[in-house]
Wavefront OBJ file of the C-alpha trace (Angstrom):
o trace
v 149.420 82.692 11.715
v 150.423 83.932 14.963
v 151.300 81.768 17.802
v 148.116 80.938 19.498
v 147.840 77.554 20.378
v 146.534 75.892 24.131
v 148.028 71.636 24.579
v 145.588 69.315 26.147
v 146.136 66.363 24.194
v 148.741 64.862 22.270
v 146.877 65.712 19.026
v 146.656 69.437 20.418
v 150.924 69.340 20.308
v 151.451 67.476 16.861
v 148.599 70.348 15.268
v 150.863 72.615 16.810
v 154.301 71.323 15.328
v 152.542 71.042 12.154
v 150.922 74.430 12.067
v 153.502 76.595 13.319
v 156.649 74.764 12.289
v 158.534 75.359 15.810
v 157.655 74.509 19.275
v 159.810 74.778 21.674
v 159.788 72.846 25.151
v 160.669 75.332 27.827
v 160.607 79.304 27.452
v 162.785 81.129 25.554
v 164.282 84.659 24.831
v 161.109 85.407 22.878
v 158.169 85.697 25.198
v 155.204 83.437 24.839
v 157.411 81.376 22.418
v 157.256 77.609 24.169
v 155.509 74.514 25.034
v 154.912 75.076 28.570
v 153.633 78.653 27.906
v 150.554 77.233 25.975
v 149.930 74.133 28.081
v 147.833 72.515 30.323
v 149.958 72.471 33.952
v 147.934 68.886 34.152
v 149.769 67.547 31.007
v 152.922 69.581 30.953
v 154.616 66.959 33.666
v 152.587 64.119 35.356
v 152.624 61.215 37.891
v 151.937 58.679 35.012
v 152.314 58.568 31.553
v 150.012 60.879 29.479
v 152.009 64.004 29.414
v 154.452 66.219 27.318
v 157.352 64.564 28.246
v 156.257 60.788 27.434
v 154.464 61.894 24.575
v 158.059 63.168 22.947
v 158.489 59.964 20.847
v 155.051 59.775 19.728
v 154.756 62.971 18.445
v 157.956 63.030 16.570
v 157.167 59.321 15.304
v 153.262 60.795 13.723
v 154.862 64.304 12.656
v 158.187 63.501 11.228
v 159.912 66.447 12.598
v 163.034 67.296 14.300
v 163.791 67.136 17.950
v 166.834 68.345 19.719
v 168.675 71.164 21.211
v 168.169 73.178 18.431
v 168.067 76.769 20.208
v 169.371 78.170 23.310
v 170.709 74.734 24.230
v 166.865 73.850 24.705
v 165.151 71.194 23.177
v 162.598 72.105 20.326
v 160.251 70.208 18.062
v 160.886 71.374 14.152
v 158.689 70.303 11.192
v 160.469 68.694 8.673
v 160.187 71.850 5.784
v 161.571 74.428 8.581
v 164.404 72.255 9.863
v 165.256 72.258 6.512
v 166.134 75.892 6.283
v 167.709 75.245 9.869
v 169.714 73.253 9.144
v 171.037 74.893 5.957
v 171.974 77.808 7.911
v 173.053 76.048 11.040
v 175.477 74.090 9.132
v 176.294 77.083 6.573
v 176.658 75.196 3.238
v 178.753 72.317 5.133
v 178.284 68.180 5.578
v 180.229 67.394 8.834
v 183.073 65.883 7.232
v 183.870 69.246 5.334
v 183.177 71.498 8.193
v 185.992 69.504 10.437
v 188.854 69.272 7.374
v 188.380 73.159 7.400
v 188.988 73.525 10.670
v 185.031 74.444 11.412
v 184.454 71.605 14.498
v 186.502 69.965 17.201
v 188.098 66.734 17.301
v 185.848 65.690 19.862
v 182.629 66.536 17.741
v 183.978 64.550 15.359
v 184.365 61.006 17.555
v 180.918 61.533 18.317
v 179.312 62.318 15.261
v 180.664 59.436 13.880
v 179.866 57.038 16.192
v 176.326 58.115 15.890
v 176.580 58.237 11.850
v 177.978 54.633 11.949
v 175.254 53.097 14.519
v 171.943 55.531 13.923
v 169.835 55.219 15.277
v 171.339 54.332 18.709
v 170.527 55.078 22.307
v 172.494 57.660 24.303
v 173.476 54.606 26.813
v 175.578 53.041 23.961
v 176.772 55.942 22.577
v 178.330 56.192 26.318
v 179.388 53.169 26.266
v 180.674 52.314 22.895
v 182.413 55.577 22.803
v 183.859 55.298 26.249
v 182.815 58.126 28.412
v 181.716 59.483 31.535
v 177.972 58.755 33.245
v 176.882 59.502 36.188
v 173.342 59.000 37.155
v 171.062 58.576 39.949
v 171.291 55.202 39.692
v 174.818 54.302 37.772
v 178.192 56.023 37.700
v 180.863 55.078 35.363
v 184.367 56.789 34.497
v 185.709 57.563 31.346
v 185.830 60.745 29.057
v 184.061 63.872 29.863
v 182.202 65.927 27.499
v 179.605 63.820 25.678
v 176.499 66.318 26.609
v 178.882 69.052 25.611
v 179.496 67.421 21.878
v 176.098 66.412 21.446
v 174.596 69.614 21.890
v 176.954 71.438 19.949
v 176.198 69.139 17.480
v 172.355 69.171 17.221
v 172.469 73.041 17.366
v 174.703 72.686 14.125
v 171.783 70.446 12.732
v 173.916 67.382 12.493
v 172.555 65.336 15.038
v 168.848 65.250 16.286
v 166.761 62.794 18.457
v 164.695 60.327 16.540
v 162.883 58.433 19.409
v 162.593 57.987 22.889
v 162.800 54.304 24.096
v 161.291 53.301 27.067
v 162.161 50.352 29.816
v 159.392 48.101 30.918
v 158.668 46.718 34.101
v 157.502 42.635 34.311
v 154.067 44.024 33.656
v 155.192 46.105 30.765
v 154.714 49.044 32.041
v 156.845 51.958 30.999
v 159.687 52.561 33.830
v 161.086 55.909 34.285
v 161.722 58.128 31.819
v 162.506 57.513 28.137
v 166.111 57.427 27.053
v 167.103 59.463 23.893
v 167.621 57.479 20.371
v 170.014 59.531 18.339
v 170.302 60.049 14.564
v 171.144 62.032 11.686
v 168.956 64.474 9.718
v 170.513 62.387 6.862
v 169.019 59.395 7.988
v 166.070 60.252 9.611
v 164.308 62.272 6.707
v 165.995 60.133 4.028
v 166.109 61.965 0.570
v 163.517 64.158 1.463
v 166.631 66.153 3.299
v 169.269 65.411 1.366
v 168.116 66.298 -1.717
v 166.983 69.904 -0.640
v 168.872 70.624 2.432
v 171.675 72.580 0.317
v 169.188 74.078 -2.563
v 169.534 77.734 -1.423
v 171.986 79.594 0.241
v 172.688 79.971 4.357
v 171.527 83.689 4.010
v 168.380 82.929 2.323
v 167.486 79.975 4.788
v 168.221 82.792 7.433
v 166.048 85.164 5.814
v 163.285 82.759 5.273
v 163.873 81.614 9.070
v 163.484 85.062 10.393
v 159.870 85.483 7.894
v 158.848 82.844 9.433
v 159.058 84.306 13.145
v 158.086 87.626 12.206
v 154.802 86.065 10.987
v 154.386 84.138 14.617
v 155.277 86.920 16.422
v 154.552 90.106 14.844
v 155.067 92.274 18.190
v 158.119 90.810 18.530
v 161.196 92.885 19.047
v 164.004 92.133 16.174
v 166.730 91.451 18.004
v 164.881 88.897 20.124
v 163.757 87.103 17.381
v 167.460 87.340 15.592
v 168.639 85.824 19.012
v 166.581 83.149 19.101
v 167.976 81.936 15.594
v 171.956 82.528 16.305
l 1 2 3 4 5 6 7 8 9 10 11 12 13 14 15 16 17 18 19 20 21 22 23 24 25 26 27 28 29 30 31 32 33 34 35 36 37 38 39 40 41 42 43 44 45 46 47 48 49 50 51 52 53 54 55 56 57 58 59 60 61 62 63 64 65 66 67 68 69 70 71 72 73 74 75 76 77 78 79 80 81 82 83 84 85 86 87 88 89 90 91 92 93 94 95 96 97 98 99 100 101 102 103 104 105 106 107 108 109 110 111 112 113 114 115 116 117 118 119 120 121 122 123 124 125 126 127 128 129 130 131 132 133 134 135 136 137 138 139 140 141 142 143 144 145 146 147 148 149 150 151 152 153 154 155 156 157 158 159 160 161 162 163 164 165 166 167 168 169 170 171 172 173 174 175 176 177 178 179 180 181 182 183 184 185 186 187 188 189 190 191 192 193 194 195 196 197 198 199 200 201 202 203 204 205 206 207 208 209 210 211 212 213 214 215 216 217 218 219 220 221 222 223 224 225 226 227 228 229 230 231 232
């Protein structure tokens, strides 16, 4: 099962996610360990729109897996079984709700994930402007609280938040226009009971353990730190 994998095609990337349960976008502390280390350059970014990065909604739309900032504050795609063990150690036996009455998340984690809880899913654009902050964008600026990017990352690291879709803009020809904007969601209501019925069925330290298996098997040169920091 080690990580040996070359992306041509769309198919060639959802394969991937579904053989080797994590692939993610850009390199990481392990080596060889990404998207863009086992990809075409003529498909990893493109002038039109039969690439990586507008294939993103597609392939999470025909695997079912998680997508977010999952490690290193990079984005990652996650099959649906290993995000479950994720996401049981990421969140270490907590919902949200529990995690902030014990003191376990900021205030400002907590504005967010609920706007996204009460409207999922929902585009990053509302979540901006529903929740009032800060944009500022090649082509729009707007004031109002900082920290959004902060809070969502934080949050989809913890396995509380992911990216269910990306939505694209047309043009009068419908044509996609630029590049698609994030739909956020929850785990909870993404993957239905299929995660919340097993997402808390063993304990953080096994999910860990099982995690850390899992890598050993895709990267069996690996050095064990590396592999342990990929996961904190």
């Amino acid at each position: 099962m080690a990580y040996d994998f070359y992306v041509r095609t769309k198919q060639d990337l959802i394969d991937a996610v579904r053989e080797y349960g994590i692939v993610p976008y850009f390199s990481t502390s392990v080596p060889g360990f990404s998207l863009e280390e086992h990809c075409s350059p003529s498909v990893l970014f493109s002038d039109g729109d039969d690439d990586t990065w507008a294939w993103k909604g597609s392939v999470i739309q025909e695997t079912g897996c998680a997508y977010g900032k999952f490690f290193e504050k990079k984005a990652a795609y996650v099959s649906r079984e290993v995000f479950l063990e994720l996401a049981n150690y990421r969140r270490d036996g907590y919902d949200f709700d529990s995690r902030y009455d014990d003191g376990l998340a900021r205030f400002q984690d907590k504005q967010l994930y609920d706007l996204i809880d009460a409207s999922a899913p929902v585009l990053s654009k509302a979540l901006r402007e529903t929740g009032g902050y800060a944009y500022s964008g090649r082509w729009q600026k707007t004031e109002g609280k900082k920290g959004f990017d902060t809070s969502v990352t934080r949050l989809q690291e913890q396995c509380y938040v992911l990216i269910s879709d990306f939505v694209y803009t047309l043009d009068k020809k419908g044509n996609k226009r630029g590049w698609g904007v994030a739909e956020y969601s929850t785990p909870e209501k993404t993957m239905g009971e299929f995660f919340t019925e097993n997402v808390y069925r063993r304990s953080p330290e096994e999910s860990y353990e099982r995690l850390l298996l899992h890598l050993r098997k895709l990267f069996p040169r690996a050095q064990e730190k590396d592999l342990r920091k990929f996961l904190k």
